[in-house]
Steps between C-alpha positions, in 0.01 A plus 500: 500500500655843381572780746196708350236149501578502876424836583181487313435176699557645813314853435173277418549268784516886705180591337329165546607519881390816541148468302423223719634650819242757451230252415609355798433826700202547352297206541642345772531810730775303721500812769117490466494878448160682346455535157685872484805351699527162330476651140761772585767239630431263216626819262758582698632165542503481113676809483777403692544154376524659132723758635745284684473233236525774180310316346356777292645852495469655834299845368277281346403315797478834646173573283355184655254725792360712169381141360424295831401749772179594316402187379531340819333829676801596726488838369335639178734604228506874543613447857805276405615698203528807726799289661733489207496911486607471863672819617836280511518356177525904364820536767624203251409609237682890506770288734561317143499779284734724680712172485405484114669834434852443706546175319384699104749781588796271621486637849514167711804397264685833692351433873573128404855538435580739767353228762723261400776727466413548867394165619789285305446229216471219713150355480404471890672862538204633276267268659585630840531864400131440347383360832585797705483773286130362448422461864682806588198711297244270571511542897406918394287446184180276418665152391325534202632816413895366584438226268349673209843761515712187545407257236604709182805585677510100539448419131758735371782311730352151381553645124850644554588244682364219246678647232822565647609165661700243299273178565634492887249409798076466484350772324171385525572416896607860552182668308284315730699584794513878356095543451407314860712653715319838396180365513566305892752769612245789451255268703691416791667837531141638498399337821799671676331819575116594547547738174667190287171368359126539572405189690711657751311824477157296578589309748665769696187712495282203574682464819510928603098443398407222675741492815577863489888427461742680306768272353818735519757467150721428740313199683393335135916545371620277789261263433506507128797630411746184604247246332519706178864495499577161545188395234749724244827306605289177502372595131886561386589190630216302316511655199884470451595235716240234435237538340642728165877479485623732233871386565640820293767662631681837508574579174792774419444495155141592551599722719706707263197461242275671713689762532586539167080467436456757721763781354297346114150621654647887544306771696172435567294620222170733467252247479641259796537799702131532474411190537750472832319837635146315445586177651708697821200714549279195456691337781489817706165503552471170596680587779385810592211469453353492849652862524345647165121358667577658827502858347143422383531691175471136298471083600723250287593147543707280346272452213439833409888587511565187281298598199547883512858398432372246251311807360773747534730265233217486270460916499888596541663486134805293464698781270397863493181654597361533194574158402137224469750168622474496897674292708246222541273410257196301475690197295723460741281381704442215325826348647335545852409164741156606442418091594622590883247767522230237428640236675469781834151566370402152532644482891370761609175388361541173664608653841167672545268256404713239757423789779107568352491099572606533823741246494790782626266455839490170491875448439502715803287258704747228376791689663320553819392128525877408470589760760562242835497539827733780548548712169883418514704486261370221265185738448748783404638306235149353346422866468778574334495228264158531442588828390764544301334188290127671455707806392643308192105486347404866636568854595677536815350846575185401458633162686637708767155662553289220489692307739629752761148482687507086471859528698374751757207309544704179546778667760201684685294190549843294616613821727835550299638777349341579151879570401589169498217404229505799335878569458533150277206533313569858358898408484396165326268700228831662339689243497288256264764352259410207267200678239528784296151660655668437855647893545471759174888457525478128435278582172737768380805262544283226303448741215886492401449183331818352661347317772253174446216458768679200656798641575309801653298194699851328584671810634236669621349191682912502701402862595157439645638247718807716556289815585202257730792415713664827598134697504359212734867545740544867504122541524457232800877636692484875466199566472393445857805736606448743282128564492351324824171672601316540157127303541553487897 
């Protein structure tokens, strides 16, 4: 049997399995759930087997909900469509475009070059500079954000770097390496500070609403801070030492050819110079943009900053003013993962008929039932892996805010500190590894095209387990110092 029979074999054996897993679901009703709840987990079960499996391409499984939801009366068409214009697929989409125009105007190739020119040639040098660099911007800015200025800066080194090594070391091994370590980095640097990514944000004002306690920056850094930075030197050492070995060494000849690239490129000219003021500005007010809201005068988010710098390239002319060619235009676009923003569509879509079902709640109830005698720390580390594994199949914000009440209710009805629920579960939500809908970072990283969805599964999978561990220690050991009266 050729290479290509076997595949074909195997992606219909994936559909078969995951037809009749949702027949299965359907009919049987194993969890004997009511019609609404039953019908939404046979969908979602289909999804994800068809997903893991590829069995068909993952954006179109995405347009599954438009097809199933309304037939099977989870939610009528108009209600699931609104899902795949969700505010976040737009942050993608101008996210991609600004990254469109640095790769059409040879910018990354300069910022690409310099990095290594900084970093070294050696491949785990870049992979490690990547990792920190990453997490360093990720622990001020929205992950998402970090990952969407990263990754063109990303491809450019995979291109120079492709092109100027002689056939020495794993190529392929140190593309893959490259594109996750954005993608995890920006997601475990995030949880290091209550700023780094949303769930954060949600859970901390959860707790000042319901308990009336402030969690200082200070209190959530000791906590958070140490996991976070031994989740980045645990993601260098299983991307380079294990898992992905790229095996290429320092390289003086490459060396001296990226210098010699460099003096080639010249000045930076009038069109990159615009393009570098648009994407700098973009990236400003990303992170300023809490200030700019507290004068009052306007409200952004990151949405609304990523395509008005999407916008901006399409209106600023690439030559002189008077000239029609502008720096983006629309056929450029056609070179754009415009899949990924489906394939976000479709989980998102998925994530709030799961919660309309109420099977969030009764994954909740599951928890609690598992909970013992004493809430020690085996229940701190269900919660944990309970989370970070629901957040591979839905939004952890909206995960976050579903499930901060469940945990509270949990730890109040035990007479423990909320903390030590809620502290894993909103960690756990950011740190969802193995699917490309698991963080927005994980689905940008996806779009490169260099990684396959089971070596996202394999490495990710390491990190959840990694990142269960430390959350369920730090969470169960300094917690309780730390933070000892909250719920009392």
């Amino acid at each position: 049997m050729t290479k290509t029979k076997s595949k074909d074999f195997l992606n219909l054996g994936a559909l078969l399995a995951g037809i009749l897993s949702f027949v299965f679901m359907l009919w049987v009703n194993p969890f004997e759930l009511d019609s609404l709840g039953s019908s939404t987990l046979a969908v979602a079960v289909l999804m994800v087997v068809l997903w893991v499996s590829e069995a068909l391409p993952m954006a179109v499984v995405a347009f599954l909900p438009l097809i199933l939801f309304p037939l099977l009366g989870i939610n009528s068409l108009k209600t699931t469509a609104v899902s795949y214009g969700d505010s976040i697929i737009f942050l993608f989409m101008g996210g991609f475009m600004i990254g469109l125009a640095i790769e059409k105007w040879n910018l990354h190739t300069r910022i690409a070059l310099n990095i290594i020119r900084i970093t070294g040639t050696s491949g785990d040098k870049i992979v490690l500079g990547f990792i920190f660099s990453t997490g360093f911007l990720s622990m001020w800015l929205s992950n998402t954000a970090t990952t969407m200025m990263m990754f063109p800066i990303a491809t450019s080194i995979i291109h120079v770097v492709t092109e100027n090594r002689q056939g020495e070391g794993n190529i392929k091994n140190f593309s893959l390496a490259i594109m996750l370590s954005i993608a995890y980095a920006s997601n475990f640097a995030g949880i290091s500070t209550i700023i780094g990514t949303p769930p954060n944000v949600a859970f901390a004002s959860f707790i000042k609403e319901k308990y009336d306690y402030s969690i200082g920056f200070a209190d959530w850094m000791i906590i958070c801070a140490p996991i976070s930075l031994l989740l980045l030197i645990s993601l260098y050492i299983v991307l380079t030492k294990w898992l992905y070995p790229n095996r290429m060494k320092k390289d003086l000849a490459t060396r001296e050819l990226i210098r010699t690239k460099i003096d080639q490129l010249g000045p930076l000219k009038a069109t990159e110079k615009r393009v570098l003021v648009i994407f700098v500005s973009t990236a400003l007010l990303w992170i300023f943009k809490d200030l700019v809201n507290a004068i009052g005068w306007i409200k952004l988010d990151d949405t609304i900053i990523a395509m008005l710098g999407a916008l901006a390239l399409f209106i600023c002319p690439a030559g002189s003013i008077m000239e029609s060619r502008r720096i983006l235009e629309w056929s450029d676009t056609s070179r754009m993962a415009w899949g990924i923003l489906y394939l976000f569509g479709g989980g998102i879509a998925l994530a709030g008929a799961l919660e309309k079902a109420g099977l969030i709640e009764r994954m909740g109830s599951w928890i609690a039932g598992m909970s013992g005698a004493d809430g020690g720390i085996m229940l701190i580390f269900v919660v944990a892996l309970f989370s970070i594994f629901i957040s591979e199949m839905m939004s952890n914000i909206a995960q976050v805010i579903v499930f901060s009440p469940v945990m509270a209710g949990i730890a109040d009805a035990m007479g423990i500190n909320p903390l030590l629920l809620g502290f894993p579960m909103a960690l756990a939500a950011s740190c969802a590894s193995m699917m490309p809908m698991g963080t927005p970072p994980n689905a940008i990283a996806f779009a490169s095209g260099h990684i396959k969805m089971g070596q996202m599964v394999k490495a990710g999978f390491v990190m959840n387990i990694i990142a269960i561990i430390l959350i369920t220690l730090f969470s169960y050991y300094v917690i309780p110092i730390l933070i000892p009266t909250v719920g009392k």
